[in-house]
TIMITI-705187 format. One record per residue: residue number from 0; residue in one letter; x, y, z of N, C-alpha, C in turn. Coordinates in Angstrom, 1 decimal, always signed. Example, Ala and Ser with C-alpha at 12.3 -4.5 7.8 and 13.67 -1.06 7.14 Angstrom:
# TIMITI-705187
 resi resn   n_xx   n_yy   n_zz  ca_xx  ca_yy  ca_zz   c_xx   c_yy   c_zz
    0    a  +13.2   -5.7   +7.8  +12.3   -4.5   +7.8  +13.2   -3.3   +7.8
    1    s  +12.8   -2.2   +7.1  +13.7   -1.1   +7.1  +12.9   +0.0   +7.9
END
This chain:
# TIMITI-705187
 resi resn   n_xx   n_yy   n_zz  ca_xx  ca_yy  ca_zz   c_xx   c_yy   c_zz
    0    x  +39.5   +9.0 -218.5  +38.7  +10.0 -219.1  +38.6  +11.2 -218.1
    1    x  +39.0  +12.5 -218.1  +39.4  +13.6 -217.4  +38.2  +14.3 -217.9
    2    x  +37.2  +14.4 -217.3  +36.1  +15.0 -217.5  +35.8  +16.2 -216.6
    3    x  +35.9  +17.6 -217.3  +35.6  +18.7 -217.1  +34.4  +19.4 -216.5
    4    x  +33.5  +18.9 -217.3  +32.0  +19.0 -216.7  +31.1  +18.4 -217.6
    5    x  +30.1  +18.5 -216.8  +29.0  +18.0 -217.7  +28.3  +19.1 -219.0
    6    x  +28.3  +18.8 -220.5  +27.9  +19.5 -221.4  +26.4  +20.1 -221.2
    7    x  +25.6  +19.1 -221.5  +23.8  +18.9 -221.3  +23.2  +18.0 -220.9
    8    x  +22.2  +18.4 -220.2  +21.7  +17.2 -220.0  +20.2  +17.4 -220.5
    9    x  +19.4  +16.0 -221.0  +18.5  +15.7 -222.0  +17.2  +14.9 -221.2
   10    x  +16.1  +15.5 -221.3  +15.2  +15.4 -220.7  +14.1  +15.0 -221.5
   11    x  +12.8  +14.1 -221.5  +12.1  +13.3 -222.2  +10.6  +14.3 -221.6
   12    x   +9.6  +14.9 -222.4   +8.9  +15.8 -220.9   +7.6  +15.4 -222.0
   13    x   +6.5  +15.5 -221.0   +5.1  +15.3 -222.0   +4.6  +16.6 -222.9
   14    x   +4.6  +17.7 -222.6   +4.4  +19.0 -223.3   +6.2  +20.3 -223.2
   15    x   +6.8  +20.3 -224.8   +8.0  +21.0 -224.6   +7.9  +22.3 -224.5
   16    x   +6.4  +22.8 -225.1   +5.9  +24.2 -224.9   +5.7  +24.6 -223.3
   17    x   +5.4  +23.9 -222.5   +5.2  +23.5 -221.3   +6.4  +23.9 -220.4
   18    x   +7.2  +22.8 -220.9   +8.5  +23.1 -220.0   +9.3  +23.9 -220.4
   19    x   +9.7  +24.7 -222.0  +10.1  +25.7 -222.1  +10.0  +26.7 -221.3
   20    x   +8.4  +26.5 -221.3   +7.9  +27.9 -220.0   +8.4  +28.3 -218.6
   21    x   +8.4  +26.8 -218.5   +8.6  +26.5 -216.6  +10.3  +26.9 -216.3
   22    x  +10.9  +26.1 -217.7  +12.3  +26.3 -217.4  +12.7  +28.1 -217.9
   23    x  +12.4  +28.4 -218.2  +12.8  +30.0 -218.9  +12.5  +30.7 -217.8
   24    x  +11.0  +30.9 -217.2  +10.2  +31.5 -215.9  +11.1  +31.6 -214.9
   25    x  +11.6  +30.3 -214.5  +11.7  +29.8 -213.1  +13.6  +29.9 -212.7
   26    x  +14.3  +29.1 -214.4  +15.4  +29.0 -213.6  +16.3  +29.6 -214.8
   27    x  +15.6  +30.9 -215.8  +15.8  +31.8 -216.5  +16.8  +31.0 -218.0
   28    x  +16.4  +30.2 -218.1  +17.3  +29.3 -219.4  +16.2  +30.0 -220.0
   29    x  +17.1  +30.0 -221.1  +16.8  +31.0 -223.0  +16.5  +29.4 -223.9
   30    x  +15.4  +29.5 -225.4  +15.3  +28.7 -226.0  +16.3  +29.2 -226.8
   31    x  +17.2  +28.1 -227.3  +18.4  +28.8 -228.7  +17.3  +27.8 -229.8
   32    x  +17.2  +27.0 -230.0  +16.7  +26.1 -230.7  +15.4  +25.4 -230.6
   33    x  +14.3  +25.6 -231.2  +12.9  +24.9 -231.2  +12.2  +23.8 -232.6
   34    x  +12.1  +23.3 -232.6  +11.3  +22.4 -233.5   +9.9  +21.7 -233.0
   35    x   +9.2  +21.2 -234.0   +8.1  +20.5 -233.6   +8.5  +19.2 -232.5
   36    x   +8.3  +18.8 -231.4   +8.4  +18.5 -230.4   +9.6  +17.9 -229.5
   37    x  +10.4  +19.2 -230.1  +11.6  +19.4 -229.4  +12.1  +20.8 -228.9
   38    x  +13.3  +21.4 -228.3  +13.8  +22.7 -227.7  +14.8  +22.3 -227.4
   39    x  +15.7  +23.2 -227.4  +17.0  +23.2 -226.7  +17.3  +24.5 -225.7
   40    x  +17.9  +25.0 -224.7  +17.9  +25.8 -223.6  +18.8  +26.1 -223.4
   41    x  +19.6  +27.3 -223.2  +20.9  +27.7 -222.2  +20.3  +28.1 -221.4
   42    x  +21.5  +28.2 -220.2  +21.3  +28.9 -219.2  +22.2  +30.2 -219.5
   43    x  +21.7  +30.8 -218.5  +22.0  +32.7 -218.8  +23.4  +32.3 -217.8
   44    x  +24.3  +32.9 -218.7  +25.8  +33.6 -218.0  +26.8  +31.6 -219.1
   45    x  +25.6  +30.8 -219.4  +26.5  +29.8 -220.1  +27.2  +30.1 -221.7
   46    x  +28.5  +29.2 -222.1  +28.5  +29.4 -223.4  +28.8  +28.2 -223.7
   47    x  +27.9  +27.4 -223.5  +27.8  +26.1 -224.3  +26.6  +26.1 -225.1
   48    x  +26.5  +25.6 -226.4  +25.7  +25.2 -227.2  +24.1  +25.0 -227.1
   49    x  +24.1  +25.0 -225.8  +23.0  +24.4 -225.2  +23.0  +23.9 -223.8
   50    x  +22.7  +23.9 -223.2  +22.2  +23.0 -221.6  +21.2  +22.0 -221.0
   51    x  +20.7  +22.7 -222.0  +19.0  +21.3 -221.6  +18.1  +21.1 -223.0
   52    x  +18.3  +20.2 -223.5  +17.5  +19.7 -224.6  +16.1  +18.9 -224.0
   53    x  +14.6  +19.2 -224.9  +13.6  +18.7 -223.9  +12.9  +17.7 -225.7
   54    x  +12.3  +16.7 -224.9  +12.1  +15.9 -226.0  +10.2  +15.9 -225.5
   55    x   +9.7  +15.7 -226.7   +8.2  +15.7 -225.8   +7.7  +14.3 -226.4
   56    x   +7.1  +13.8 -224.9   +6.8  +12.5 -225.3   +5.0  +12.5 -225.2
   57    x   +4.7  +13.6 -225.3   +2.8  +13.1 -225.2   +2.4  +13.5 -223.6
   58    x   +1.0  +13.8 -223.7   +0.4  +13.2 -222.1   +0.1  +12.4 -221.9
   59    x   -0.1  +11.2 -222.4   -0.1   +9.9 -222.4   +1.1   +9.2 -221.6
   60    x   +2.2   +9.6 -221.5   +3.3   +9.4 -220.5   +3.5   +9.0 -219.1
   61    x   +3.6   +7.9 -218.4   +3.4   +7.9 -217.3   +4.6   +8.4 -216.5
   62    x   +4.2   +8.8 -215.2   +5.6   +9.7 -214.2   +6.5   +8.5 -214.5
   63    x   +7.9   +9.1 -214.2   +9.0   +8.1 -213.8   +9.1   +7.7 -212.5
   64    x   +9.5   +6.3 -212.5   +9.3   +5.5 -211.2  +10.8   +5.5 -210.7
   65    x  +12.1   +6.2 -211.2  +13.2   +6.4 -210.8  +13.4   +6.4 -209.4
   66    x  +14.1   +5.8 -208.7  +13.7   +5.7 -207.5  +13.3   +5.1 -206.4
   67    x  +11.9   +4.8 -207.0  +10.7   +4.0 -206.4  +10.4   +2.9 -206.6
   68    x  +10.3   +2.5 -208.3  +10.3   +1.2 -208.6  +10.9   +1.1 -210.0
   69    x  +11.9   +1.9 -210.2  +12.8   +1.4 -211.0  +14.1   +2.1 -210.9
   70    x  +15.2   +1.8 -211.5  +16.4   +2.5 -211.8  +16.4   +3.6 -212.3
   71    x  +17.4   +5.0 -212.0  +17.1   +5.8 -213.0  +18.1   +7.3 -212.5
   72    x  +17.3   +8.0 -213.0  +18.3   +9.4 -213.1  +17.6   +9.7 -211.7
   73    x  +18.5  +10.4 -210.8  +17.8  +10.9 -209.2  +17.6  +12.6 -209.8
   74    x  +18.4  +13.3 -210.2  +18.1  +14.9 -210.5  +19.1  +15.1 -211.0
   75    x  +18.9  +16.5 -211.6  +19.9  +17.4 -212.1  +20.1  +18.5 -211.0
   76    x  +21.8  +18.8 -211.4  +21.9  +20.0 -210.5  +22.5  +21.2 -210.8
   77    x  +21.9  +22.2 -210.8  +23.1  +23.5 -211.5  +23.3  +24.6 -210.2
   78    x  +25.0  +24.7 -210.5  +25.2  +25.8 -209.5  +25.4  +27.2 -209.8
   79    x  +24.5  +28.1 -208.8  +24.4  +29.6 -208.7  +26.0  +30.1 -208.0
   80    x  +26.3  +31.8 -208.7  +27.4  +31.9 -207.8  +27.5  +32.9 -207.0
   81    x  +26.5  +33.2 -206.2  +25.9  +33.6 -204.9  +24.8  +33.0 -204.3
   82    x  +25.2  +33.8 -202.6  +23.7  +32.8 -202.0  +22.4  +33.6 -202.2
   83    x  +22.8  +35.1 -202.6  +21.6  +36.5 -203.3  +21.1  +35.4 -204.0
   84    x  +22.0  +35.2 -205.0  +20.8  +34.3 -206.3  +20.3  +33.3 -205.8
   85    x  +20.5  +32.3 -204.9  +20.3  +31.0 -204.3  +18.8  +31.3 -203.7
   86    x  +19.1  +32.4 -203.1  +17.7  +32.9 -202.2  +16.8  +33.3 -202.9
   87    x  +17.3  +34.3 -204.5  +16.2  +34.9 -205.1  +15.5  +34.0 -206.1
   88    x  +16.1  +32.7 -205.8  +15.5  +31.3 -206.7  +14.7  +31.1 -205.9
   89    x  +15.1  +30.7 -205.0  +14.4  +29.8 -203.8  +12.5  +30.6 -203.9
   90    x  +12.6  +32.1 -204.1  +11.5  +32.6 -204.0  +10.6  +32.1 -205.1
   91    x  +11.5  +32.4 -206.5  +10.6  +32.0 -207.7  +10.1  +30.9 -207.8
   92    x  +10.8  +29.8 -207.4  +10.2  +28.3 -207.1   +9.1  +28.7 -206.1
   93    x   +9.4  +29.0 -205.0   +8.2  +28.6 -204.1   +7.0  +29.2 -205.0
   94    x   +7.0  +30.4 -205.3   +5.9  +31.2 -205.8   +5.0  +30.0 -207.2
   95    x   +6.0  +29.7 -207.8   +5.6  +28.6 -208.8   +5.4  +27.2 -208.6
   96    x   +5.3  +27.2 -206.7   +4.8  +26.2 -206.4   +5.5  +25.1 -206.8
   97    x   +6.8  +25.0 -207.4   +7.9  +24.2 -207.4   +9.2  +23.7 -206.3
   98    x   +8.8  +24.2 -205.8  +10.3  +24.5 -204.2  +10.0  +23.1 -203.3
   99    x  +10.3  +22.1 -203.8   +9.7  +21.0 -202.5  +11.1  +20.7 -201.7
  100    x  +12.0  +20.8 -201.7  +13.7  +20.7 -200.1  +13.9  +22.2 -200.6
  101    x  +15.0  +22.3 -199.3  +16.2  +23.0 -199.1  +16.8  +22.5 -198.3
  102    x  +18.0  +21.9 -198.3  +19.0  +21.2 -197.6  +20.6  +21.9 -197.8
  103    x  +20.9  +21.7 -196.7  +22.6  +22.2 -195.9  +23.1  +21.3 -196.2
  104    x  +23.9  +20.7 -197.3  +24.9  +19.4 -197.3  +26.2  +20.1 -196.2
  105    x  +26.5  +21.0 -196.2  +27.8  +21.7 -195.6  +28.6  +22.3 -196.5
  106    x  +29.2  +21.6 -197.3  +30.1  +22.2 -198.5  +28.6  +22.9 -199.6
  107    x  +27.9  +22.6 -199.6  +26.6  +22.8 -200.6  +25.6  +23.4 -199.7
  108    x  +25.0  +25.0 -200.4  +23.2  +24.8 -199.9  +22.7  +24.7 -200.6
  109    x  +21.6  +24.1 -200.8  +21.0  +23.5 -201.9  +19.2  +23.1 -201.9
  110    x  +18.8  +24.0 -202.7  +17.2  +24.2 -203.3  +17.0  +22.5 -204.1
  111    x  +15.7  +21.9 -203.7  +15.4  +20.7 -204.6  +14.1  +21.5 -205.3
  112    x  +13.7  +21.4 -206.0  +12.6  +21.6 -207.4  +11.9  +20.9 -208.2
  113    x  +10.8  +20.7 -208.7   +9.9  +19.9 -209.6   +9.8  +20.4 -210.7
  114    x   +9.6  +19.9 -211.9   +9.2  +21.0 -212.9   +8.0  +20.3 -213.0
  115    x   +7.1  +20.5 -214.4   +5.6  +20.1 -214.6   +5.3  +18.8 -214.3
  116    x   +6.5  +18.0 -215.3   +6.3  +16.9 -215.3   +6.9  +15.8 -213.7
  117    x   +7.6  +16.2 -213.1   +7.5  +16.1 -211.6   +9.1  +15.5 -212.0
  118    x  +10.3  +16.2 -212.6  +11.3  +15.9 -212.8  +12.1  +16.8 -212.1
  119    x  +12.4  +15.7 -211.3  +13.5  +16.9 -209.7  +14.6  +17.3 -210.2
  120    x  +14.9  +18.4 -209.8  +16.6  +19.4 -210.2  +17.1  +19.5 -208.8
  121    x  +18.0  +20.3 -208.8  +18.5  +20.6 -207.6  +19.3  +22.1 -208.5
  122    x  +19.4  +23.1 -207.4  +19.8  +24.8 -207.6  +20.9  +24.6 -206.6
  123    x  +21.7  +24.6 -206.6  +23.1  +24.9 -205.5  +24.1  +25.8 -205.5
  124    x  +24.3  +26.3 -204.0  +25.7  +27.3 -204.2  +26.7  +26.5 -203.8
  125    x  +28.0  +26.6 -203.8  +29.1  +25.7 -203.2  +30.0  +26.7 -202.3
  126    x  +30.1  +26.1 -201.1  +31.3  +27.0 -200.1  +32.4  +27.0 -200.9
  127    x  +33.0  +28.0 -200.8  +34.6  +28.6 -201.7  +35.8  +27.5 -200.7
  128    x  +36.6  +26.9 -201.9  +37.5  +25.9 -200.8  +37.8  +26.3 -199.8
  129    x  +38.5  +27.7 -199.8  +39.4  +28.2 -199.1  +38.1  +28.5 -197.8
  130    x  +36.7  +28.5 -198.0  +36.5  +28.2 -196.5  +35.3  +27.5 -195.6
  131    x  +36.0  +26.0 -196.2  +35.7  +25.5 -195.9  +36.3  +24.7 -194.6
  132    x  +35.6  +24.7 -193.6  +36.6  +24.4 -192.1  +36.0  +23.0 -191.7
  133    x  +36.2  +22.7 -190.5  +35.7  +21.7 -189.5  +34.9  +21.4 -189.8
  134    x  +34.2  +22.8 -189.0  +32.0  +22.6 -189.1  +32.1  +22.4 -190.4
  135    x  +32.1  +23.4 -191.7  +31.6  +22.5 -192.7  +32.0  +21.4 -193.4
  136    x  +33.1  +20.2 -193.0  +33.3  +19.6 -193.6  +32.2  +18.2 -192.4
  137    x  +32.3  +18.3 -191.3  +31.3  +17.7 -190.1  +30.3  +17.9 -191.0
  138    x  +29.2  +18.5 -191.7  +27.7  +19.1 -191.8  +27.9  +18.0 -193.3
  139    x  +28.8  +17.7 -194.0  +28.3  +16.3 -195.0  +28.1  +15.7 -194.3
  140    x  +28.0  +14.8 -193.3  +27.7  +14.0 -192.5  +26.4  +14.2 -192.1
  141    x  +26.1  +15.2 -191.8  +24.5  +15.5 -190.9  +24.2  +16.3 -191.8
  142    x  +22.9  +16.0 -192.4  +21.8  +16.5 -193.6  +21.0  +17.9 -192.3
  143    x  +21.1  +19.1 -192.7  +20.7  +19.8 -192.0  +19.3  +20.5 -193.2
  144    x  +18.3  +21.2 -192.6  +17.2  +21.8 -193.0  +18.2  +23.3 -194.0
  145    x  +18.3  +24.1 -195.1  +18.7  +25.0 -195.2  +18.2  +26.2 -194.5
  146    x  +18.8  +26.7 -193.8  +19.0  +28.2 -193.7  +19.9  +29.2 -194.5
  147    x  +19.1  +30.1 -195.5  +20.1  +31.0 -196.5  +20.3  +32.3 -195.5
  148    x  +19.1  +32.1 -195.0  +19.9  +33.7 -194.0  +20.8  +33.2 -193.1
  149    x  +21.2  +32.3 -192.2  +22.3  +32.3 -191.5  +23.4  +31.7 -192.5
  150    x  +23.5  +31.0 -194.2  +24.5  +30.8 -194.6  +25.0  +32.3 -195.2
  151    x  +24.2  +33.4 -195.7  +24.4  +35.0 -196.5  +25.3  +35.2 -194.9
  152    x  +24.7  +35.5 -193.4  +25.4  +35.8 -192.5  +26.9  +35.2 -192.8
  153    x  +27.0  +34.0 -192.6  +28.1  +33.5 -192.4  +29.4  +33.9 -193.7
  154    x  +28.7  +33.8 -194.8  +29.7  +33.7 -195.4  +29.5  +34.9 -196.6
  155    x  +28.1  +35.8 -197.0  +28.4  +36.9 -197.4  +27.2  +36.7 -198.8
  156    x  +26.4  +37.3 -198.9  +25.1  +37.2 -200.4  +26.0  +37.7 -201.2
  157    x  +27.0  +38.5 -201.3  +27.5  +37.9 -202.7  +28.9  +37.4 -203.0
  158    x  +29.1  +36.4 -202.5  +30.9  +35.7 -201.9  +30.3  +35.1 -203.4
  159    x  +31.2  +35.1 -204.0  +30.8  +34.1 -205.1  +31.3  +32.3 -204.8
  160    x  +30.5  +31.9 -204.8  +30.7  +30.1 -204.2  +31.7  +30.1 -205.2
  161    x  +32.2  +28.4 -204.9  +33.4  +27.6 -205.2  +32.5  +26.6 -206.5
  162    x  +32.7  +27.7 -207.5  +31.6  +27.0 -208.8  +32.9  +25.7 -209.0
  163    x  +32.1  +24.3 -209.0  +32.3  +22.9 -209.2  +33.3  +22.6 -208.4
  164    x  +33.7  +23.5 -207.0  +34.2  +22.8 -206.3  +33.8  +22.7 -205.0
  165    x  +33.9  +22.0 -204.3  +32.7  +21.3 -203.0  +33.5  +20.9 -202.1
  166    x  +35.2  +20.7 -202.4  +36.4  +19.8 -201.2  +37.3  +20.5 -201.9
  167    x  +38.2  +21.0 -200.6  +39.3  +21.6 -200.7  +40.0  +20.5 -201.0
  168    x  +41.1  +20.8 -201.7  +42.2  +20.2 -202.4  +43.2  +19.6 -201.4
  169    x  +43.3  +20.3 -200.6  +44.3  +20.1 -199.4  +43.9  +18.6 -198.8
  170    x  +42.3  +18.2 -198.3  +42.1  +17.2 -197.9  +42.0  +15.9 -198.5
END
């Protein structure tokens, strides 16, 4: 099965009006489709069908224990293709009180996020294969704190990342 990318991903949330909000605001997805307690969402610059479908299950709902005390989905992750945008997220989250990591995988810098319902995403840029060296192939190994101003230094706010690629081909 030669799988190209992932289509959508489908999310179960207690209020859809809710997370419409949070997702449109924050990480600029459009509603294409709404019904009584359902939505569907692109993201801006996508042309798939959709990207995130939200199903509403009530506030009655308890958090997911994914993780903690059960099996389950760890996050979603979508990649930006600059570290300008990477950074100009990083603000909207914080501001909306959503921003909880930023982590240096090496090949990845990468924003973690909450939305209402306390469902983690992940925002990432990807180093372009071609330059990816030593140090950043060393830095998967050691989980470092993100720095976007010394990764914009290094490699340029608007190099466009290595969208869905993370390992040069060569290795």
């Amino acid at each position: 099965m030669p799988v190209t990318r992932l289509n959508h991903a489908v999310l179960y949330v207690r209020d859809v009006e809710r997370s419409v909000d949070f997702y449109s605001r924050t990480l600029g997805f459009r509603q294409v489709v709404g019904m009584p307690g359902a939505a569907f969402l692109q993201a801006s610059g996508s042309t798939n069908d959709h990207d995130l479908g939200l199903f509403q299950i009530g506030s009655q709902a308890a958090e997911s224990g994914a993780g903690r005390t059960s099996v389950g989905l760890y996050h979603l992750a979508w990649e930006v293709d600059t570290l300008a945008e990477l950074e100009r997220i990083a603000g909207v989250l914080a501001e909306a009180g959503a921003l909880v990591g930023a982590t240096d995988h090496g090949t990845t810098k990468a924003l973690y996020g909450k939305d209402p319902d306390a469902i983690e995403f992940e925002v990432s840029w990807l180093v372009p294969a071609d330059l990816i060296d030593d140090e950043v192939i060393a830095g998967r190994t050691k989980l470092r704190p993100l720095d976007i101003a010394a990764a914009i230094t290094r490699y340029g706010a608007s190099t466009p990342g290595g969208i869905g690629v993370s390992w040069p081909a060569t290795i």
